[in-house]
DRENTORKOL-3810 file (N, C-alpha, C; in nm, 4 decimals):
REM DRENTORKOL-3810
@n.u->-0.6507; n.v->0.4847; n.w->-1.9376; ca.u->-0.5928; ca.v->0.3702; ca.w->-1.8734; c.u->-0.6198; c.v->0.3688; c.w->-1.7233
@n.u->-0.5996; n.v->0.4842; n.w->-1.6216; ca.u->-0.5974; ca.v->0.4853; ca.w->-1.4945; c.u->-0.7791; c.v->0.4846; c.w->-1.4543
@n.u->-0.8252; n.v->0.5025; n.w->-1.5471; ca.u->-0.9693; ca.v->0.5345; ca.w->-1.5577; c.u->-1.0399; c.v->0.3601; c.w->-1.5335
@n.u->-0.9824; n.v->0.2835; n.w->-1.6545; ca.u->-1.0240; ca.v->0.1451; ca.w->-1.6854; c.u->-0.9927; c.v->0.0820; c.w->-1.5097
@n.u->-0.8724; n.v->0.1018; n.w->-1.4802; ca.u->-0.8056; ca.v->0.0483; ca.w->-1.3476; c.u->-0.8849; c.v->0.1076; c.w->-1.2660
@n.u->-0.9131; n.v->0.2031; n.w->-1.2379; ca.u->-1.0060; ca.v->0.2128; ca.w->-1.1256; c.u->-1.1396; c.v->0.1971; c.w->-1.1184
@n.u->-1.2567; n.v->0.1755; n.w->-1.2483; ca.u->-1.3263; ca.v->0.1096; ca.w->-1.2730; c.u->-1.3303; c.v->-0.0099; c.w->-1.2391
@n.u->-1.2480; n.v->-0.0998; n.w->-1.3013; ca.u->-1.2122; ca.v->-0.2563; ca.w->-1.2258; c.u->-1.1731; c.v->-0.2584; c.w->-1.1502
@n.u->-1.1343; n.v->-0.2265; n.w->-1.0675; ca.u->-1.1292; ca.v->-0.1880; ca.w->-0.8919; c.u->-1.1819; c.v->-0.1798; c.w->-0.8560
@n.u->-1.2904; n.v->-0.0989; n.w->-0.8289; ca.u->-1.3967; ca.v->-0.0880; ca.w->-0.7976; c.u->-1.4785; c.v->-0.2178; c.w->-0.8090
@n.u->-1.4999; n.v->-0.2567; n.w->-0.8998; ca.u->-1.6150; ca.v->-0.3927; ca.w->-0.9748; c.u->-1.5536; c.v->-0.4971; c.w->-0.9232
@n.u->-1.4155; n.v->-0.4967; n.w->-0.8777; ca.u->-1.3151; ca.v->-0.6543; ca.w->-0.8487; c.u->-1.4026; c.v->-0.6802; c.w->-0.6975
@n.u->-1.4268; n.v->-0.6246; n.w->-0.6153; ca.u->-1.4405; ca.v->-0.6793; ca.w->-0.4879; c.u->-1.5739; c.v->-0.7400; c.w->-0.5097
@n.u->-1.6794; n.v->-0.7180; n.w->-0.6013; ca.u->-1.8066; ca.v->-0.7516; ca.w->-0.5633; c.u->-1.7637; c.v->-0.9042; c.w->-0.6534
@n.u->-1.6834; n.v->-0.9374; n.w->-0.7120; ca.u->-1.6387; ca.v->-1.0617; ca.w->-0.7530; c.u->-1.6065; c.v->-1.1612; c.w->-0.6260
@n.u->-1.4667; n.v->-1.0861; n.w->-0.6003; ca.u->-1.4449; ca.v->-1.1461; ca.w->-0.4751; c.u->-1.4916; c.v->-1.1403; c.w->-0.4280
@n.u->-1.6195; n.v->-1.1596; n.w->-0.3407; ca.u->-1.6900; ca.v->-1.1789; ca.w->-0.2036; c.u->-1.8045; c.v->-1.3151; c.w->-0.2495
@n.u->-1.8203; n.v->-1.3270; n.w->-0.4241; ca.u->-1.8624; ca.v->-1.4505; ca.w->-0.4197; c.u->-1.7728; c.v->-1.5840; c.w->-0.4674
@n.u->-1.6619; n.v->-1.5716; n.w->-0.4260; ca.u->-1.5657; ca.v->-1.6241; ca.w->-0.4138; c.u->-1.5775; c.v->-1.7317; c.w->-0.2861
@n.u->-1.5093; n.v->-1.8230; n.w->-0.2449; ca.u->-1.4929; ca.v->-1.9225; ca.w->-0.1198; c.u->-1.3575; c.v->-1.8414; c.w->-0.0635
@n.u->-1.2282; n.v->-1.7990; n.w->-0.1000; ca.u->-1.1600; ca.v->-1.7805; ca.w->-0.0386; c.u->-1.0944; c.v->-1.6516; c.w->-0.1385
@n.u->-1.1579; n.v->-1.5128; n.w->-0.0955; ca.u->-1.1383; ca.v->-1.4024; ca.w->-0.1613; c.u->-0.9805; c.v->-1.3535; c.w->-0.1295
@n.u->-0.9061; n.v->-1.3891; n.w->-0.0545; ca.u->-0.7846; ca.v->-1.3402; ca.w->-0.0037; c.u->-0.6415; c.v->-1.3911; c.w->-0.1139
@n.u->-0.6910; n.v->-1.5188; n.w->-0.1545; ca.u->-0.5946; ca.v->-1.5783; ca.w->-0.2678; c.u->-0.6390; c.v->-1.5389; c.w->-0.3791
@n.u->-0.7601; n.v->-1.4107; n.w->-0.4022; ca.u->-0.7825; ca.v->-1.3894; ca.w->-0.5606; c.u->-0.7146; c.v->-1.2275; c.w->-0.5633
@n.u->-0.7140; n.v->-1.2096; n.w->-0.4520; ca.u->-0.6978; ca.v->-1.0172; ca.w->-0.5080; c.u->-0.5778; c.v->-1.0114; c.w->-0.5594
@n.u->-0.4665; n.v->-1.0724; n.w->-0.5411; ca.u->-0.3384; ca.v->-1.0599; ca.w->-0.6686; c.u->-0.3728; c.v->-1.0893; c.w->-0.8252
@n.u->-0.4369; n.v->-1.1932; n.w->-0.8555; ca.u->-0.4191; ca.v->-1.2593; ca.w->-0.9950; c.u->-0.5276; c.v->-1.1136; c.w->-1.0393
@n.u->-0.6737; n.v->-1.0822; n.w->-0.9468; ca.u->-0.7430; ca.v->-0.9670; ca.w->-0.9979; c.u->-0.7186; c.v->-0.8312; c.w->-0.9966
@n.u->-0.5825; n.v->-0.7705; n.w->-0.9407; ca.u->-0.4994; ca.v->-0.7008; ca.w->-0.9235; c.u->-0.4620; c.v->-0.6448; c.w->-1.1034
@n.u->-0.3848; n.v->-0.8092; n.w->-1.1229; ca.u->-0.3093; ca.v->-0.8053; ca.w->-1.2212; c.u->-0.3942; c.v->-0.7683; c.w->-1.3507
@n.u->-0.5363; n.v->-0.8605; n.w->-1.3364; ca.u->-0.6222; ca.v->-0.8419; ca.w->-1.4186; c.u->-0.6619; c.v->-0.6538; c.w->-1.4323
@n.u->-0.6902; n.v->-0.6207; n.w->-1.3462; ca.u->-0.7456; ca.v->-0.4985; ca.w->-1.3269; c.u->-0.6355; c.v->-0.3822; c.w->-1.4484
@n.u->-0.4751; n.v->-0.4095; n.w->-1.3695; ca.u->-0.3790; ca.v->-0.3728; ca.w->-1.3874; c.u->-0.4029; c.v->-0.3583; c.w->-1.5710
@n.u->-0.3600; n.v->-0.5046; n.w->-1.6048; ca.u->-0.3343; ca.v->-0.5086; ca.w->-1.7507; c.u->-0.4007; c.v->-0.4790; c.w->-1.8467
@n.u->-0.5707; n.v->-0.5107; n.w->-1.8097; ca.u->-0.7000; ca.v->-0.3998; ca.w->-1.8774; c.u->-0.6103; c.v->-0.2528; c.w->-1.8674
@n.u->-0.5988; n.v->-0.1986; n.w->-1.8045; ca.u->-0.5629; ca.v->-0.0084; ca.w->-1.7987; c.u->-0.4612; c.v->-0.0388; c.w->-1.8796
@n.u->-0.3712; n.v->-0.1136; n.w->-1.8564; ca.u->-0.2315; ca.v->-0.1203; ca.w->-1.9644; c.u->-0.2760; c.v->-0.1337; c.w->-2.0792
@n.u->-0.3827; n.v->-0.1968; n.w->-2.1565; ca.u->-0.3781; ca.v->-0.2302; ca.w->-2.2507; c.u->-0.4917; c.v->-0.1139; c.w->-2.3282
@n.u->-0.5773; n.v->-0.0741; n.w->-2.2429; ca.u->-0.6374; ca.v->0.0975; ca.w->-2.2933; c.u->-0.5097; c.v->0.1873; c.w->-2.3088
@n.u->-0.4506; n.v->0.2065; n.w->-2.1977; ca.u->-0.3689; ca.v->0.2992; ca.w->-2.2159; c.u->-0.2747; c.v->0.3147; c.w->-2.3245
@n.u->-0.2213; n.v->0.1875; n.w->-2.3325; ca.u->-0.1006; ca.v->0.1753; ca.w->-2.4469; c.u->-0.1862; c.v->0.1874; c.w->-2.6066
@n.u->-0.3037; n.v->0.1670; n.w->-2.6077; ca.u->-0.3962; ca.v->0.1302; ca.w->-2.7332; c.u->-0.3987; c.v->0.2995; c.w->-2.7029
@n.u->-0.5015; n.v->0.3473; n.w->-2.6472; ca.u->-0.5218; ca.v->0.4719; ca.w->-2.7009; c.u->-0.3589; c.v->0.6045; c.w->-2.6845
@n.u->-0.2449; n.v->0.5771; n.w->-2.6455; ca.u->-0.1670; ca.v->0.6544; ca.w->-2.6562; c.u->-0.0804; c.v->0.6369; c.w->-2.8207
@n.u->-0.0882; n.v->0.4883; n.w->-2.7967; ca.u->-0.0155; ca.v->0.4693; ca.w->-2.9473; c.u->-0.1251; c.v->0.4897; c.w->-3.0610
@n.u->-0.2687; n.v->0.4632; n.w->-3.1180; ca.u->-0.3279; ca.v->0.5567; ca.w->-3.1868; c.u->-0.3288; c.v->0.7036; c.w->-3.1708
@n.u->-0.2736; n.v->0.7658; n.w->-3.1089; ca.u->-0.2790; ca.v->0.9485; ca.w->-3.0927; c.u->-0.1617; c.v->0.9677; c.w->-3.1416
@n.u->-0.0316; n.v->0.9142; n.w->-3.1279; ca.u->0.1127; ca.v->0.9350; ca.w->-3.1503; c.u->0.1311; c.v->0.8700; c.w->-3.3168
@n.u->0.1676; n.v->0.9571; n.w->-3.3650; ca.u->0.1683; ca.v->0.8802; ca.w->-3.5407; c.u->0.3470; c.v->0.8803; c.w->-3.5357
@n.u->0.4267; n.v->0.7630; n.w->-3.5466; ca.u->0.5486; ca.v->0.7880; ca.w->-3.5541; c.u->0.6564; c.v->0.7481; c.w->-3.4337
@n.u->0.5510; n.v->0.7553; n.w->-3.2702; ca.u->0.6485; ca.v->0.7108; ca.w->-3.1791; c.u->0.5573; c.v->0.6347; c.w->-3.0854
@n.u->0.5033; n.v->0.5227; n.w->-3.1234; ca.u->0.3764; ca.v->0.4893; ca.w->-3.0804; c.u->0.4514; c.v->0.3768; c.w->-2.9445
@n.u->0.5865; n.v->0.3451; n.w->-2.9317; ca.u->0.6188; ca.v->0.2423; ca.w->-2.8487; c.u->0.6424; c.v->0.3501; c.w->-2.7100
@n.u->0.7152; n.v->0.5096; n.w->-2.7812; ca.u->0.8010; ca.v->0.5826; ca.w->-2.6600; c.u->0.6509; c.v->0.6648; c.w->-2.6282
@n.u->0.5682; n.v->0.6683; n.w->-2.6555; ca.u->0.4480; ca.v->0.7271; ca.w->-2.6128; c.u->0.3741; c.v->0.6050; c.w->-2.5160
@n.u->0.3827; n.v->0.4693; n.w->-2.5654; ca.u->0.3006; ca.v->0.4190; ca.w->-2.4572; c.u->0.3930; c.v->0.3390; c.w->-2.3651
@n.u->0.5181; n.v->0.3809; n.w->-2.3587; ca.u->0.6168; ca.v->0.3826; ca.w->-2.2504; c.u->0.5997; c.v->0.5025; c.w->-2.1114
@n.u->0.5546; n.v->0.6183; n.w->-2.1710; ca.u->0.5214; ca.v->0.7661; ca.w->-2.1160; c.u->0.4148; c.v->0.7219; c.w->-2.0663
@n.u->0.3062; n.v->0.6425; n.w->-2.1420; ca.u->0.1498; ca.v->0.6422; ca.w->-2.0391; c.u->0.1914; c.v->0.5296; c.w->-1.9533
@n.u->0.2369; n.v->0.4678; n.w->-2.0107; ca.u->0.2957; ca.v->0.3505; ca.w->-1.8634; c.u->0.3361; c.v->0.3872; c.w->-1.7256
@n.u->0.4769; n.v->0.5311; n.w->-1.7586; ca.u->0.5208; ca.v->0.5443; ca.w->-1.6315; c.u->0.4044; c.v->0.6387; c.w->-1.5601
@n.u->0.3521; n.v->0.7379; n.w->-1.6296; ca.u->0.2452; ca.v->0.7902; ca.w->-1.6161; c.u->0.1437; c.v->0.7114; c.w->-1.4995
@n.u->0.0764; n.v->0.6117; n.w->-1.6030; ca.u->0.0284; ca.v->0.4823; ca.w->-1.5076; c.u->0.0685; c.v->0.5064; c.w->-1.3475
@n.u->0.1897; n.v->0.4600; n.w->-1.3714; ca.u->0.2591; ca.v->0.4019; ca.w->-1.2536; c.u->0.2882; c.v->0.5149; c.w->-1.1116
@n.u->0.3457; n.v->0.6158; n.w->-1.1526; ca.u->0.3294; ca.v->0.6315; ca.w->-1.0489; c.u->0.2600; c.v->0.6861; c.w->-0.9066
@n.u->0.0998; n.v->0.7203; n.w->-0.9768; ca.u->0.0358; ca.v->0.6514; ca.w->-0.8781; c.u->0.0138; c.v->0.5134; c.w->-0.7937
@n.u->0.0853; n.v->0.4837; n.w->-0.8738; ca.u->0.0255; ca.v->0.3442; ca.w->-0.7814; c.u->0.2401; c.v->0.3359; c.w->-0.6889
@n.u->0.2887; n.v->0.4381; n.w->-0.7157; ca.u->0.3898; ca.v->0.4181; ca.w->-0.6445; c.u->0.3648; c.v->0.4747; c.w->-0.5295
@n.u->0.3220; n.v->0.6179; n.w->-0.5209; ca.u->0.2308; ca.v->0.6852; ca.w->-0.4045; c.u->0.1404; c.v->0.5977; c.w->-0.3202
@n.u->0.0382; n.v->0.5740; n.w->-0.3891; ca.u->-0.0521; ca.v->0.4954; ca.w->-0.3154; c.u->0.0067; c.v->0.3689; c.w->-0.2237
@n.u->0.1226; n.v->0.3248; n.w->-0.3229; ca.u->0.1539; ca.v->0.1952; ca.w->-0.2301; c.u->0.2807; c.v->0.2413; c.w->-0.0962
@n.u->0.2949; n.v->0.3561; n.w->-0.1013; ca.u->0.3982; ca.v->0.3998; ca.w->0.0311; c.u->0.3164; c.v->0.4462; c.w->0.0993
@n.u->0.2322; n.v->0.5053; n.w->0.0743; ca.u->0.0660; ca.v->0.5534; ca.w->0.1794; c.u->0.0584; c.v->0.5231; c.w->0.2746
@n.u->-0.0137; n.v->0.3502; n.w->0.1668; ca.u->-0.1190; ca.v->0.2247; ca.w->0.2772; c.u->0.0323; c.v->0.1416; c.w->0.3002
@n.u->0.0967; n.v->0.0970; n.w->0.3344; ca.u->0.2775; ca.v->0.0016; ca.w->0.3535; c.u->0.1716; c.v->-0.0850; c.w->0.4149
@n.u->0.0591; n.v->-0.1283; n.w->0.4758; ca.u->0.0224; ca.v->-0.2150; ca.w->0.5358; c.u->-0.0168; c.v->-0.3388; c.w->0.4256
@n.u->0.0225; n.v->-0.4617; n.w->0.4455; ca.u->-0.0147; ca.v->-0.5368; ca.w->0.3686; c.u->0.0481; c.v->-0.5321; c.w->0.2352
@n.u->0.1750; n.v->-0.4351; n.w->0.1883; ca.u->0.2037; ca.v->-0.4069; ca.w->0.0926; c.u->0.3507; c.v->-0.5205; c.w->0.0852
@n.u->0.3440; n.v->-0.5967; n.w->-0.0412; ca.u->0.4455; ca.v->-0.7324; ca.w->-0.0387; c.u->0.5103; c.v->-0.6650; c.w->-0.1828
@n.u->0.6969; n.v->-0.7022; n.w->-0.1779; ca.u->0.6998; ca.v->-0.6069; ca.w->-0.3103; c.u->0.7228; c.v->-0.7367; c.w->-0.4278
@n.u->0.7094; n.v->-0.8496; n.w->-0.3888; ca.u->0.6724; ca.v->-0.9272; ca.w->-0.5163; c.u->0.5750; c.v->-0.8811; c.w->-0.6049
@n.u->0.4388; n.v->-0.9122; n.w->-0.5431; ca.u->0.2983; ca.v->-0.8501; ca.w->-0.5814; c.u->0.3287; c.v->-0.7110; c.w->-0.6579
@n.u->0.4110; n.v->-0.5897; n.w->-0.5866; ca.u->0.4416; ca.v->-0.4685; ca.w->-0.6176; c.u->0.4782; c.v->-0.4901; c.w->-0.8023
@n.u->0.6155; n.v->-0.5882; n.w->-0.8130; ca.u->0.6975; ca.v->-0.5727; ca.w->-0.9050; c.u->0.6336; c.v->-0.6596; c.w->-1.0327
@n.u->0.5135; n.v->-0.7425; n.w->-0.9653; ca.u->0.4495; ca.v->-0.8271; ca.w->-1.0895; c.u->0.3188; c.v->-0.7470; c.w->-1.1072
@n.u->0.2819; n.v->-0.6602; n.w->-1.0292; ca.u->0.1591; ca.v->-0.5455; ca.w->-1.1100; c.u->0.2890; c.v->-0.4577; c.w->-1.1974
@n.u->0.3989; n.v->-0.4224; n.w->-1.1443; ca.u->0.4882; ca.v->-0.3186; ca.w->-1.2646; c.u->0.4978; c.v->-0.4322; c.w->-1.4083
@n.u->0.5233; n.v->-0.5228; n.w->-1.3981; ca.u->0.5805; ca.v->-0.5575; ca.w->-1.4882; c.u->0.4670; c.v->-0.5693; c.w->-1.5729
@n.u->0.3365; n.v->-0.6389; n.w->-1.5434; ca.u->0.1912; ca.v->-0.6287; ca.w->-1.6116; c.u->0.1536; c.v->-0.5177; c.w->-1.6597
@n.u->0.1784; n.v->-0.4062; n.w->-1.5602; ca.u->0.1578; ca.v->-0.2553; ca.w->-1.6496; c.u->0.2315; c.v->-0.2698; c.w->-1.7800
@n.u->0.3661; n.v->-0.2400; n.w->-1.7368; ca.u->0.4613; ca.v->-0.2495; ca.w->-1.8679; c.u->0.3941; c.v->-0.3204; c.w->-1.9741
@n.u->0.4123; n.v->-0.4554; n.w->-1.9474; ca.u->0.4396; ca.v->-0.5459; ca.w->-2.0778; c.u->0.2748; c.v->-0.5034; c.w->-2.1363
@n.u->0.1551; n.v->-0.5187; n.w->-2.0857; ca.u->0.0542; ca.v->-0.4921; ca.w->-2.1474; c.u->0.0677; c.v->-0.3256; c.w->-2.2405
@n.u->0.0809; n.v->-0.2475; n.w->-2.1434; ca.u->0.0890; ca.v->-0.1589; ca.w->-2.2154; c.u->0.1553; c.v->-0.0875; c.w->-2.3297
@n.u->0.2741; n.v->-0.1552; n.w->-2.2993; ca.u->0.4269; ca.v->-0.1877; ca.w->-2.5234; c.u->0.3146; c.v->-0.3050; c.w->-2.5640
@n.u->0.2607; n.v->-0.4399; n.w->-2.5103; ca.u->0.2165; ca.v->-0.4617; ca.w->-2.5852; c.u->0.1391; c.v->-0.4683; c.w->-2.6584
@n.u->-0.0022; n.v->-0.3277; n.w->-2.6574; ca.u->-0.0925; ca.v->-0.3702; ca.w->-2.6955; c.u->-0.0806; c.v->-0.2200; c.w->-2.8115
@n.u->0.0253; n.v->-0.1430; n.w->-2.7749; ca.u->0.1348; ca.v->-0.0487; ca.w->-2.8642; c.u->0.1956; c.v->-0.0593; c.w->-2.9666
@n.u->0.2615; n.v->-0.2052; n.w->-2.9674; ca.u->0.2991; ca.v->-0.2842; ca.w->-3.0543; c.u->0.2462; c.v->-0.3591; c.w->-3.1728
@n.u->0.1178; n.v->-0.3918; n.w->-3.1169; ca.u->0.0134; ca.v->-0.4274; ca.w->-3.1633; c.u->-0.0816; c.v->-0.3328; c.w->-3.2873
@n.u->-0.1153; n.v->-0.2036; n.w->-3.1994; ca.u->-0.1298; ca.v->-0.1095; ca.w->-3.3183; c.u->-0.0064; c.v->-0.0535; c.w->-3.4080
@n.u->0.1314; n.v->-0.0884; n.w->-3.3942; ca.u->0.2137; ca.v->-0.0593; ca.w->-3.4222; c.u->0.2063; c.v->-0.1224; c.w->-3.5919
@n.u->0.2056; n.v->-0.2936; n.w->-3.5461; ca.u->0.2027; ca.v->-0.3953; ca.w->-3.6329; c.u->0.0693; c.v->-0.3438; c.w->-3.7375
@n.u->-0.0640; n.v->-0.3288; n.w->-3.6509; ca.u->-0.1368; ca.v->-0.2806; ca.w->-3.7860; c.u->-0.1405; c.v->-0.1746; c.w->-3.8521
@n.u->-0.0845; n.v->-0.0873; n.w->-3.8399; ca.u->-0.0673; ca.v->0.0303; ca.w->-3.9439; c.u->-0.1913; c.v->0.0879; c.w->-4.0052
@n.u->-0.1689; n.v->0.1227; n.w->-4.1228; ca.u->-0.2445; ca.v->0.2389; ca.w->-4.1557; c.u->-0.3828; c.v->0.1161; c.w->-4.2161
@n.u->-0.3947; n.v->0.0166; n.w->-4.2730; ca.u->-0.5171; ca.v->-0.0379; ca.w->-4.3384; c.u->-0.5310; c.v->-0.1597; c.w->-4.2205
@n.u->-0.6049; n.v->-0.1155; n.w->-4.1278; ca.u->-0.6756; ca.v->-0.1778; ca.w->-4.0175; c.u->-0.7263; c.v->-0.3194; c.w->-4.0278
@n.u->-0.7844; n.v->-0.3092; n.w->-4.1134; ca.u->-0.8649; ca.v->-0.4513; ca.w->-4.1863; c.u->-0.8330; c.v->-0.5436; c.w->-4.2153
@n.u->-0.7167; n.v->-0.5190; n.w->-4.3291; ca.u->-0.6068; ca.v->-0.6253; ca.w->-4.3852; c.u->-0.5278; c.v->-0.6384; c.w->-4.2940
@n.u->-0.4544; n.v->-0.5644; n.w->-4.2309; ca.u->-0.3162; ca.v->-0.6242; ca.w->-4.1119; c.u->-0.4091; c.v->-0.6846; c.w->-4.0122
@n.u->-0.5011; n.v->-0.6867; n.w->-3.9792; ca.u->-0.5924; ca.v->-0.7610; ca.w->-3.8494; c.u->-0.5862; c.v->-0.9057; c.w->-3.9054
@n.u->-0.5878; n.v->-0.9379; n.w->-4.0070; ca.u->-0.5677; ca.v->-1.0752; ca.w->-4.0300; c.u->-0.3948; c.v->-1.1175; c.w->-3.9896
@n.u->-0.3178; n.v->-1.0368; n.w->-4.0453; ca.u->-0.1911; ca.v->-1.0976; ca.w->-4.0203; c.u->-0.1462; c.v->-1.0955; c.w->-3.8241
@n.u->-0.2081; n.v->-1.0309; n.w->-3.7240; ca.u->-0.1935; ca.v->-1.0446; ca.w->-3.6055; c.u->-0.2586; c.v->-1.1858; c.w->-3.5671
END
């Protein structure tokens, strides 16, 4: 998950710069960046966990997170805690939901992929 996020981090700025006004995109690509890692993370913690696949990708969540709690007391420059609390909440929810998700398909992959 922290892997995917800093990959797209990396790759987000060369987006933004062919952008007209790169300063109003780095939140929404923030979030983007964010919810990709949430949604690796929560996918590959809840396939490894047979049995507690929501409280395992609750663990890679906070996991997730608090680097990016460090990092953001670091740099305080430019740091807004709206922005702060809507990358937490994108971690979160992507990451139960994509937990949930393998939750819902269970053991015959194939057949429950139709019912999602």
């Amino acid at each position: 998950g922290l892997a995917v996020i800093l990959i797209s981090a990396l790759i987000s700025p060369l987006i933004l710069l062919k952008s007209q006004n790169p300063d109003s995109l780095v939140l929404p690509m923030a979030l983007i960046c964010v919810a990709a890692g949430g949604v690796v993370g929560g996918t590959l913690s809840a396939r490894a966990s047979k049995g507690s696949e929501l409280v395992s990708a609750l663990i890679t969540a906070l996991i997730m997170f608090v680097p990016m709690i460090i990092i953001s007391f670091l740099y305080k420059k430019g740091f807004s805690a709206l922005g702060f609390v809507l990358v937490a909440v994108t971690l979160f929810a992507a990451t139960i939901l994509s937990a949930f998700g393998i939750l819902r398909m269970g053991n015959n992959k194939k057949r429950n992929m139709m019912n999602l």
